[in-house]
C-alpha positions in Angstrom: 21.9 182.4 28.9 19.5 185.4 29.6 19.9 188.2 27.8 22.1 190.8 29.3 19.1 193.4 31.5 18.9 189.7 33.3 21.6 188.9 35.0 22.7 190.0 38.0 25.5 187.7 39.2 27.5 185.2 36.9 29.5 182.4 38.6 32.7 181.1 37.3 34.3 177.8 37.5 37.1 176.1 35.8 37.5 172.8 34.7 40.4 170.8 34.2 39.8 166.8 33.4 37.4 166.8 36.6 34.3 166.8 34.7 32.7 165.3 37.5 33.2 167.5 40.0 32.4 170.5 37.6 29.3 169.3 37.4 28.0 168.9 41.2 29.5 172.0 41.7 27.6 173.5 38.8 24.5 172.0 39.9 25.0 173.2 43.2 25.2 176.9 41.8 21.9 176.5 39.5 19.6 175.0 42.8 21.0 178.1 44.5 17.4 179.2 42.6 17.7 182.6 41.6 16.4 183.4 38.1 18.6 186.1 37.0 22.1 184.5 37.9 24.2 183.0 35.0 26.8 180.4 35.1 30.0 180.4 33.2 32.0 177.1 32.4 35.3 177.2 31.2 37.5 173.8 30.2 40.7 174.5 30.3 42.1 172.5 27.5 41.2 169.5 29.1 41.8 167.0 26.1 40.2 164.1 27.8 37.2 164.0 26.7 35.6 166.8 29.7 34.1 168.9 27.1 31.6 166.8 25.8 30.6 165.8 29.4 30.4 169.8 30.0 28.5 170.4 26.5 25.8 168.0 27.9 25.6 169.5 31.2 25.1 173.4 30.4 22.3 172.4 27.4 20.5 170.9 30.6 20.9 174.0 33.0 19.6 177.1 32.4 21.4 180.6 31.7 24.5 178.2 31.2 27.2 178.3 29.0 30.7 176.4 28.1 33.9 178.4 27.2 36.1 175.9 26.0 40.0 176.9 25.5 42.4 175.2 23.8 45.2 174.6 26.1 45.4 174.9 30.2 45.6 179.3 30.4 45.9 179.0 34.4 43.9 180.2 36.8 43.9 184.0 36.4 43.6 183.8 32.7 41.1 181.1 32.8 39.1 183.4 35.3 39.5 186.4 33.6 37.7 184.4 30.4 34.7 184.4 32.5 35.4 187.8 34.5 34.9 189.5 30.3 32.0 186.8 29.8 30.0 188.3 32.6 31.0 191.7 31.6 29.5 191.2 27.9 26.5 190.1 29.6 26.1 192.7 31.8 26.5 191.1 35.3 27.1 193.5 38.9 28.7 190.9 40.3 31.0 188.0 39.4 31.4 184.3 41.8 34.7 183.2 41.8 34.3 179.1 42.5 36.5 176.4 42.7 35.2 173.2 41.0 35.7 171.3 44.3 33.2 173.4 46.1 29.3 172.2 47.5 27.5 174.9 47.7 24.2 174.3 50.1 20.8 176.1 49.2 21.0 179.7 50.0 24.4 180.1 50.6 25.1 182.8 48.2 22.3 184.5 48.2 23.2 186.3 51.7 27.0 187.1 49.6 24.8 189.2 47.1 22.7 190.8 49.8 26.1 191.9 51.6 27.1 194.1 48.4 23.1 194.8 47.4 23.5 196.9 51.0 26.7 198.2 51.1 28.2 200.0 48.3 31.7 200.3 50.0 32.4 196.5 50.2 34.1 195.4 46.7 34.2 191.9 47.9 32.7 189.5 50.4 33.9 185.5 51.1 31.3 182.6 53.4 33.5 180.6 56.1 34.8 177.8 54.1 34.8 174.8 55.7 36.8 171.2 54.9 34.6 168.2 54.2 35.0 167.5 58.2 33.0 170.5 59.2 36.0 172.4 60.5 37.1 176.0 59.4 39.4 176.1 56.2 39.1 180.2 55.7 37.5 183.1 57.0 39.2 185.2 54.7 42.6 185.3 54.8 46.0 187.7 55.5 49.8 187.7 55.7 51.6 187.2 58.5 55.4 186.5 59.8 54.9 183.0 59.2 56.4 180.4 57.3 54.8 180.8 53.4 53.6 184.0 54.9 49.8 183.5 54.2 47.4 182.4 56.3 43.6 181.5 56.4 42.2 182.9 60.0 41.1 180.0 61.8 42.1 177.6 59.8 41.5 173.8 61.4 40.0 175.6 64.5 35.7 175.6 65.2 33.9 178.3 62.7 33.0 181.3 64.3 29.1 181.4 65.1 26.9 183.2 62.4 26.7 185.9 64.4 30.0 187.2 64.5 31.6 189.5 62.0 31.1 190.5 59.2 35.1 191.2 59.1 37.5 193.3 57.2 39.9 190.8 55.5 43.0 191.5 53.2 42.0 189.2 51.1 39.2 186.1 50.3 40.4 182.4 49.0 39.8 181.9 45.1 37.9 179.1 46.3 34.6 181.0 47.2 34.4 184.6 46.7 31.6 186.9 45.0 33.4 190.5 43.5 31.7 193.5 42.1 32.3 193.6 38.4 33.1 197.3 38.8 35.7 196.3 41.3 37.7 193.7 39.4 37.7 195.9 36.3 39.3 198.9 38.1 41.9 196.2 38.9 42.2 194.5 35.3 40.8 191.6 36.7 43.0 188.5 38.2 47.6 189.4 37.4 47.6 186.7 35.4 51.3 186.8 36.0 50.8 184.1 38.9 49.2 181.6 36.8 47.8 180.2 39.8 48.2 180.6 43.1 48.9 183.9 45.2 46.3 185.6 42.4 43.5 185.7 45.2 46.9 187.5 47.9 47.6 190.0 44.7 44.0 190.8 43.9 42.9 191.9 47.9 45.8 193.9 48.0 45.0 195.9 44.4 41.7 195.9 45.7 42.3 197.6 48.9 44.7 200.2 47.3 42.2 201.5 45.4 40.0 202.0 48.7 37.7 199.1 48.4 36.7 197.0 51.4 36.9 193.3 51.1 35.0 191.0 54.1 34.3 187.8 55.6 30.7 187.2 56.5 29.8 184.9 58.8 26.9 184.0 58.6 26.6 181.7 55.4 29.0 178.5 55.2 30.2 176.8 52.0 32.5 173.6 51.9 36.0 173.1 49.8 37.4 169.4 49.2 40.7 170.7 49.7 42.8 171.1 46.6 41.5 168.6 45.1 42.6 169.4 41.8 46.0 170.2 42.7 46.8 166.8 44.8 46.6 168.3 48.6 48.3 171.3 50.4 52.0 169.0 50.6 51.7 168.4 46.5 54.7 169.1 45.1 53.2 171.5 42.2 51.4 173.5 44.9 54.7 173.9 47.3 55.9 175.0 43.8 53.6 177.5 43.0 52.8 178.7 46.3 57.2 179.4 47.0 57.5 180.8 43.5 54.5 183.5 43.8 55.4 184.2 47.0 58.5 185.6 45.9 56.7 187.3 43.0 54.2 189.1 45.9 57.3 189.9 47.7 59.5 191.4 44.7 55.9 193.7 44.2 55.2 194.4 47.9 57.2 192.9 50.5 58.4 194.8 53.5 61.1 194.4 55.2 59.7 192.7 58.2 58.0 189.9 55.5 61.9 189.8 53.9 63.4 188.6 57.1 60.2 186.4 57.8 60.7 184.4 54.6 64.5 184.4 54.7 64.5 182.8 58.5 61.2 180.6 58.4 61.3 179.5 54.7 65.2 179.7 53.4 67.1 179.4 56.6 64.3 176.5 58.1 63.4 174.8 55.2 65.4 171.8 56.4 62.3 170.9 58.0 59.6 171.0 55.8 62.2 167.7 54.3 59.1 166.0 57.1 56.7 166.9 55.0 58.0 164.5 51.7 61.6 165.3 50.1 60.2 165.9 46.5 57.6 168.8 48.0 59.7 170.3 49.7 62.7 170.0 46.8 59.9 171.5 45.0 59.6 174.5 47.7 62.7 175.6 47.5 63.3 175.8 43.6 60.0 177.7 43.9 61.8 180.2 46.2 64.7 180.5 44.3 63.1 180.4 41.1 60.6 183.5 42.4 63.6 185.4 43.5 65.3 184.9 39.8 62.1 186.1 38.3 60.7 183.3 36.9 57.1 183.4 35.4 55.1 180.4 35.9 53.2 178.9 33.4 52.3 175.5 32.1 55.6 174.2 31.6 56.6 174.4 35.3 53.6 173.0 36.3 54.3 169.9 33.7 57.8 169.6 35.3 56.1 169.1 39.0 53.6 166.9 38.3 53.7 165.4 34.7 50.7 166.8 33.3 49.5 170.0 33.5 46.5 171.2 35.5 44.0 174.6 35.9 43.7 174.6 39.9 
């Protein structure tokens, strides 16, 4: 890795027994070209044999390195690993990635230039699109909705690169570049969530604290969906996702989001039973095990899928 005057930016991604993935995503990052970015690995606990793979693959990149834990941390903690990496080598700005991420040439430089130019914006996130070409997230907000969250224009046509840039309450985990500054004023990712509803929690410290987070539209990454996680109906994400959702709510729900989750995801849920009977079984102990208080960690996520996993 360079030393620490040379890096401006440090990307992040987490690995769990995806080595594969990891690595065109890694690649991706490096052909991005820019000589004083960095590139943080983290395995998280994998067991499978992913950190030799990884070993191999950062001695071949350069200003590349491999944090390797000894047992799945999560998300938040796995990311806050790297968020303290980059700090010890001196990076302005940290890349939040998801492993199952392509990154065409020159997508993030135009991320870097957003916060280079304005020193109000604390974060900015590309339109995210599915492996079809249609928009997954241009940033993201809550609304009276079922699960209350929702990626703006999610399925529909992305905007053209000439709209925006737009204020956002908060950007998907799976792209998103953060002044170090920023995330340190925060304490980095509430490792509380484990994973999921971290990227909701973060936006809203964020924006507390008076810093502007964006969507720019004029730079496009695309995100295999969830790959790691099994798909938006797996039953360990309709865990997750119910159980933080509570926890955001408990933190800062108003009234108006109280009623919204108590007619669109208690009263209603009879119908998400379309969706597959163990997901949704797996939704609803996730909302009542968020309103009991319940901490995820890794032994809720072994109960919903039989194995643990990062993301």
């Amino acid at each position: 890795m360079a030393s620490p005057s040379e890096v401006e930016v440090v990307a992040v991604v987490l690995n769990w027994r995806q080595p594969a993935i990891t690595e065109s995503v890694c690649r991706d990052f490096v052909a991005q070209g820019e000589e004083g970015w960095g590139l943080v690995v983290i395995d998280n606990g994998s067991g499978d044999g992913s950190v030799d793979r990884l070993r191999s693959l950062v001695a071949g990149l350069p200003r590349s390195e491999l944090i390797e834990a000894q047992e799945n941390l999560g998300y938040c903690k796995g990311c806050n690993l790297g968020i303290g990496r980059a700090k010890a080598l001196g990076a302005r700005y940290v890349l939040l990635l998801n492993n199952d991420m392509q990154l065409p040439e020159g997508s993030v430089r135009p991320l870097v230039d957003a916060l280079d130019n304005d020193p109000q914006l604390s974060a900015v996130g590309p339109t995210i699109l599915d492996p079809k070409g249609r928009c997954w997230s241009q940033g993201g907000g809550i609304r009276l909705r079922a699960n209350l969250v929702t990626l703006h224009n999610e399925g529909g046509e992305p905007e053209p690169v000439t709209a925006g840039p737009e204020p956002v309450s908060f950007l998907p985990g799976a792209c998103a570049l953060y002044r170090l500054d920023a995330l340190e004023a925060v304490g980095g990712l509430d490792e509380s969530y484990f994973m999921y509803w971290e990227d909701v929690e973060l936006g809203e410290r964020i924006r507390a604290r008076g810093g502007k987070v964006a969507w720019l539209p004029w730079t496009r990454v695309t995100h295999d969906t969830s790959a790691s996680s099994g798909g938006g109906v797996s039953a360990l994400r309709k865990y997750l996702c119910a159980l933080n959702q509570m926890r955001w709510l408990r933190r800062h729900g108003r009234v108006q989001h109280w009623l919204s989750t108590l007619l669109l995801d208690f009263l209603l849920w009879p119908l998400s039973l379309g969706s597959g009977t163990h997901a949704a079984w797996a939704k609803l102990r996730g909302l009542i095990d968020g309103l009991r208080g319940i901490a995820p960690g890794p032994r809720s996520v072994e109960r919903w899928t039989g194995a643990s996993r990062s993301r």
